[in-house]
C-alpha atoms as one frame of an Amber mdcrd trajectory, in Angstrom:
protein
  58.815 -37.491  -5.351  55.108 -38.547  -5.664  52.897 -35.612  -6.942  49.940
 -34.923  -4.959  46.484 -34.620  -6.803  45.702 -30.839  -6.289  42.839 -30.962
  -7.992  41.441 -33.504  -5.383  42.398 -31.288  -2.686  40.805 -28.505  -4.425
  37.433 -30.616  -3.781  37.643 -31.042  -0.350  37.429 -27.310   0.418  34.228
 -27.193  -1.772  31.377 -26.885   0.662  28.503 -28.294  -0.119  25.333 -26.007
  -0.288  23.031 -25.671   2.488  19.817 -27.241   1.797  17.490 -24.335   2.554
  19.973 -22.456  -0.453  19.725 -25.838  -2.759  17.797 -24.504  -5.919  17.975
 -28.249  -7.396  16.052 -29.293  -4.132  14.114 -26.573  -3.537  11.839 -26.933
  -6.701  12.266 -30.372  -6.630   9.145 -33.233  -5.996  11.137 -33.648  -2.990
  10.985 -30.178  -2.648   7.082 -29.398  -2.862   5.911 -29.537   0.922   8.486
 -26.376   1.779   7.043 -24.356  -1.737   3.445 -25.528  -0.375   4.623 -23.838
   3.426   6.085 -20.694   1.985   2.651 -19.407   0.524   0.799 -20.185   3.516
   3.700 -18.663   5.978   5.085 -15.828   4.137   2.036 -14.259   2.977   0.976
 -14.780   6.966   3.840 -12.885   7.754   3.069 -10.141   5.271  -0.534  -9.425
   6.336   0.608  -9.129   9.888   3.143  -6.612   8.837   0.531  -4.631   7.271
  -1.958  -5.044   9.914  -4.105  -6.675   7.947  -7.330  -8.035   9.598  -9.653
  -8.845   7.329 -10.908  -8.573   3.706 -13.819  -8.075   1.044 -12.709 -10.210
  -2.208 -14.384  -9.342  -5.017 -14.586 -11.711  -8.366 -15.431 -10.994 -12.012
 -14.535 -11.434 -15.581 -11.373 -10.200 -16.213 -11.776  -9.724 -19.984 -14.453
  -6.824 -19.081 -13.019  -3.542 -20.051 -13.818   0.052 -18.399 -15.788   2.115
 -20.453 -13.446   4.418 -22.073 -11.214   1.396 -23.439 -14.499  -0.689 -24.363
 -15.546   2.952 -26.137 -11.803   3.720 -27.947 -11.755  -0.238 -29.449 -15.304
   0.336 -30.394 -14.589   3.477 -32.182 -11.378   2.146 -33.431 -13.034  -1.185
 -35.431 -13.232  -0.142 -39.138 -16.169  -0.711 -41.290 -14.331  -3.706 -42.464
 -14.628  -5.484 -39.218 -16.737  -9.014 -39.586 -20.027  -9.348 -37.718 -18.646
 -11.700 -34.612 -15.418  -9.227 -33.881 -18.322  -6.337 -34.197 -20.169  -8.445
 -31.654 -17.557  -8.908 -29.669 -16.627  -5.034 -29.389 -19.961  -4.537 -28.297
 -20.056  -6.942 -26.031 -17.480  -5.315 -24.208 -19.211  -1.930 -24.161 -22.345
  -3.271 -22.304 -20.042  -5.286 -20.007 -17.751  -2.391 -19.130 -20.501  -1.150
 -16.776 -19.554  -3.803 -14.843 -16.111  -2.716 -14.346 -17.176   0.751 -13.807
 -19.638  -0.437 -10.816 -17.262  -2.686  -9.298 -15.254   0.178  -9.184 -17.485
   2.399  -7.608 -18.693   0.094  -4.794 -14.761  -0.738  -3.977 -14.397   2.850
  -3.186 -17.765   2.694  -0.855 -16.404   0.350   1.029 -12.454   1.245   1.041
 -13.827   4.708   2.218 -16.390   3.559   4.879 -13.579   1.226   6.295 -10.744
   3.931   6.851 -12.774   4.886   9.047 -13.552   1.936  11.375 -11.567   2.810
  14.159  -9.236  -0.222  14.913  -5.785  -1.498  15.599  -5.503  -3.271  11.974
  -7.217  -2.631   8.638 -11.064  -3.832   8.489 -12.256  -5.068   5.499  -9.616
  -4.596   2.743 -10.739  -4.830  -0.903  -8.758  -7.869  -2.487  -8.815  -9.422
  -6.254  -6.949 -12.207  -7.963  -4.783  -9.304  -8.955  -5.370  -9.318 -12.689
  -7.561  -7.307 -15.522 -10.722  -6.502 -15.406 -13.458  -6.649 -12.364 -10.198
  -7.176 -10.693  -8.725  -4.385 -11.827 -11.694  -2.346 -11.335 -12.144  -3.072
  -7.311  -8.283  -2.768  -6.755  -8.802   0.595  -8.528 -11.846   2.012  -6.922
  -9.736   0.986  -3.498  -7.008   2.931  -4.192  -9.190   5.693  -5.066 -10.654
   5.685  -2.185  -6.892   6.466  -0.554  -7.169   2.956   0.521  -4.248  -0.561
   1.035  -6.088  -3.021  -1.653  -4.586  -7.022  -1.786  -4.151  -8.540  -5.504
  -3.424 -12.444  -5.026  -2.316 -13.794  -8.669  -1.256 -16.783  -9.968   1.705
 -17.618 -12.078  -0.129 -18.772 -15.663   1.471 -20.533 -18.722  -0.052 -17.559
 -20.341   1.389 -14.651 -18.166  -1.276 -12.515 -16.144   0.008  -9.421 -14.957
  -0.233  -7.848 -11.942  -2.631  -4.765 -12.355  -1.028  -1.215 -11.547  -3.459
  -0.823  -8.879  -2.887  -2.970  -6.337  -0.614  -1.945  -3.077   3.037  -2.550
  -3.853   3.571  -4.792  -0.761   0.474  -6.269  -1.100   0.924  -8.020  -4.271
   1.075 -11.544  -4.280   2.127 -14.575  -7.061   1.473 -17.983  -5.829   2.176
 -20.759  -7.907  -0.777 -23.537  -5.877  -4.340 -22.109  -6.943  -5.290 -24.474
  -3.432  -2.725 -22.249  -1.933  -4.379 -18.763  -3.090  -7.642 -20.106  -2.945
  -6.978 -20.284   0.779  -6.036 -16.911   1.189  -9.167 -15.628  -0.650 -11.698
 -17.637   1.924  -9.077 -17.811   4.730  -8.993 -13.477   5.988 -12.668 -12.875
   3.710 -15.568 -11.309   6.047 -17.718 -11.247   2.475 -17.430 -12.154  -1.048
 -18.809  -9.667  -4.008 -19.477 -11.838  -7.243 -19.505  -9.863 -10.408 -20.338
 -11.362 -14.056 -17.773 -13.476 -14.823 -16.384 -17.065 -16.184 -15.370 -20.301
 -15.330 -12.856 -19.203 -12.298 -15.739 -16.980 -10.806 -17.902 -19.295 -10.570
 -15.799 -21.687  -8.823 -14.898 -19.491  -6.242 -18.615 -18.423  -5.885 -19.430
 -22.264  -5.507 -16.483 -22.879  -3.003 -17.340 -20.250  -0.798 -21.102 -21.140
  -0.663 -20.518 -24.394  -0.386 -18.209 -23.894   2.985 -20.833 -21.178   4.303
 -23.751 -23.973   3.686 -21.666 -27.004   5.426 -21.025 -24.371   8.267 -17.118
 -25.067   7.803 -16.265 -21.423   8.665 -16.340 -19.699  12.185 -17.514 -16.643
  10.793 -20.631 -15.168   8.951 -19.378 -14.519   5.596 -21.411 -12.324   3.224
 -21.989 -12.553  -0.221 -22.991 -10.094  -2.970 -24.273 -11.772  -6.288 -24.068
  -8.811  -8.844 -26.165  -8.275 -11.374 -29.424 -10.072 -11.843 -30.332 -10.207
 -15.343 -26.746 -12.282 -15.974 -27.037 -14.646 -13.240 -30.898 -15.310 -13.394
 -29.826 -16.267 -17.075 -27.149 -18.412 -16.315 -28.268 -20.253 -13.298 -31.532
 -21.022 -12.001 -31.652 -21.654  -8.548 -34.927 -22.042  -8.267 -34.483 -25.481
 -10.449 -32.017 -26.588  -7.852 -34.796 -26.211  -4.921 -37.182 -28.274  -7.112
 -34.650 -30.634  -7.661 -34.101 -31.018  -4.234 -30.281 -30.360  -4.720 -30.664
 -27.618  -1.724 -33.109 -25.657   0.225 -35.102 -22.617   0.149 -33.247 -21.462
   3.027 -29.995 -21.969   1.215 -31.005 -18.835  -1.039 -30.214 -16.743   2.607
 -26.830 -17.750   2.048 -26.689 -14.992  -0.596 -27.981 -11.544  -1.818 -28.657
 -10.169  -5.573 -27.789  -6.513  -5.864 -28.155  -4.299  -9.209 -26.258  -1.073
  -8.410 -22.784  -0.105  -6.329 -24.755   1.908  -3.857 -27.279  -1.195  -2.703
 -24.307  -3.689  -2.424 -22.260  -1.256  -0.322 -25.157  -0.817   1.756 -25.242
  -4.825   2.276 -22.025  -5.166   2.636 -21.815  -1.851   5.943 -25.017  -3.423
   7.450 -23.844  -6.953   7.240 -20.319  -6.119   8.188 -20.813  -4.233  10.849
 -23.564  -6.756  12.449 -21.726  -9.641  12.117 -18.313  -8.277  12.721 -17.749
  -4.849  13.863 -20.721  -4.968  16.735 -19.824  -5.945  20.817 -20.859  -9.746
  21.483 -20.734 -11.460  24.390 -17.482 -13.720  23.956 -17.494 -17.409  25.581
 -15.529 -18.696  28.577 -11.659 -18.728  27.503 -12.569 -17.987  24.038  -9.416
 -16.025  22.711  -9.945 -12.846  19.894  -8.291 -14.381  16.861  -5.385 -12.006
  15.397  -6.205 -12.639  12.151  -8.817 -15.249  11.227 -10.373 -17.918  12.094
 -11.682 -21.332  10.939 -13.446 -24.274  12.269 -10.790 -27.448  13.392
């Protein structure tokens, strides 16, 4: 009697997995387009959820430390301690300010907010989610009894998510284009502490859409701290260059101090976006955002 191949049969009644469930295809090449669509759709999904209308994103360093840590390592540092790690310790005291204001004019505007009376949160106070400035706004929000976003990104070097940011409004995205999106997509302004490389680029972005008029919306921005920036970039060089305008300077304001940036930020906001305007012929009221075609 012939034998039959059981483990052949066995086989047969293996299904074979669902694509949507297929890890090997899923964060494959072939993969990429459906990774790229989850961070624009899910996040979508999750600021609907939470009713989430609009932001405020804030930017800055996020090596600066707040005070009391920038005071303990100071204190800490033996005599032993060579000149540039000295330097560097108190470097990080004068910055921490910066952290400490960025803190305070987060809870301005967290508390002014709660009490815009709406259908979904106005204004929310959102960071890249790590240390730092960051840290400091998402803080000050939460302070303020307030939802705050943090959008990170997964780093070779890991970046935690700081412990102030709204459980169900923390995000990881693995595209920067894909976060980068999210920062500029819900933002009715932009606050621009002292910082590096990656705050400069988003400062850049953002006034480079708001001066090609690529966004349906008056965004604000808040340039913090004058004696950093007017050290590290002069503008003015760029008018007499011709690389912009004059007028292009409108497109931002300096502030020095938590209380004149919130005040900015509640006049601005609440011209631009909070006050009755006459609404064109079949024009629809956007549920979240909205952007030029």
């Amino acid at each position: 009697m012939k034998k039959t191949d059981t483990n052949n049969d066995k086989g047969h009644d293996q299904r074979a997995p669902l694509s949507y469930e297929n890890p090997l295809f899923l964060n494959s090449p072939d993969g990429r387009i459906l990774r790229i669509m989850s961070e624009y759709v899910e996040p979508f999904a999750r600021f609907r959820r939470e009713q989430i209308q609009d932001t405020v994103v804030f930017f800055g360093s996020a090596r600066f430390p707040c005070l009391v840590d920038a005071n303990t390592a100071m204190e800490k540092a033996s005599l032993s301690t060579d000149d540039s790690d000295r330097k560097q310790l108190q470097a990080g005291v004068e910055m921490a300010r910066y952290y400490e204001d960025a803190r305070k004019m987060a809870f301005l505007l967290s508390e002014w907010a709660a009490h815009i009376p709406a259908r979904r949160r106005r204004f929310v106070v959102t960071t890249g989610g790590g240390p730092g400035i960051m840290e400091a706004a998402n803080r000050g929000a939460r302070e303020a009894g307030s939802k705050t976003i943090g959008l990170n990104i997964r780093l070779p070097f890991e970046q935690s998510p700081n412990p102030y940011i709204t459980p169900s409004l923390n995000f990881e995205f693995h595209y920067f284009f894909m976060r980068k999106f999210w920062f500029a997509y819900l933002a009715k302004a932009l606050v621009i502490f002292p910082g590096g490389f990656g705050t400069l680029d988003e400062l850049f972005e953002i006034l480079t859409l708001a001066q090609t008029r690529k966004l349906a919306k008056r965004i604000l921005v808040v340039i913090y701290g004058r004696q950093y920036w007017e050290k590290l970039i002069n503008f003015q060089t760029m008018i007499d260059a011709g690389a912009i305008s004059a007028e292009d300077l409108e497109l931002f304001k300096i502030v020095d101090t938590p209380v004149e940036g919130y005040e900015f930020l509640r006049e601005g906001l609440t011209k631009y976006h909070l006050e009755e305007r006459p609404r064109r012929v079949g024009e629809a009221v956007p549920e979240i955002a909205k952007t030029n075609p």
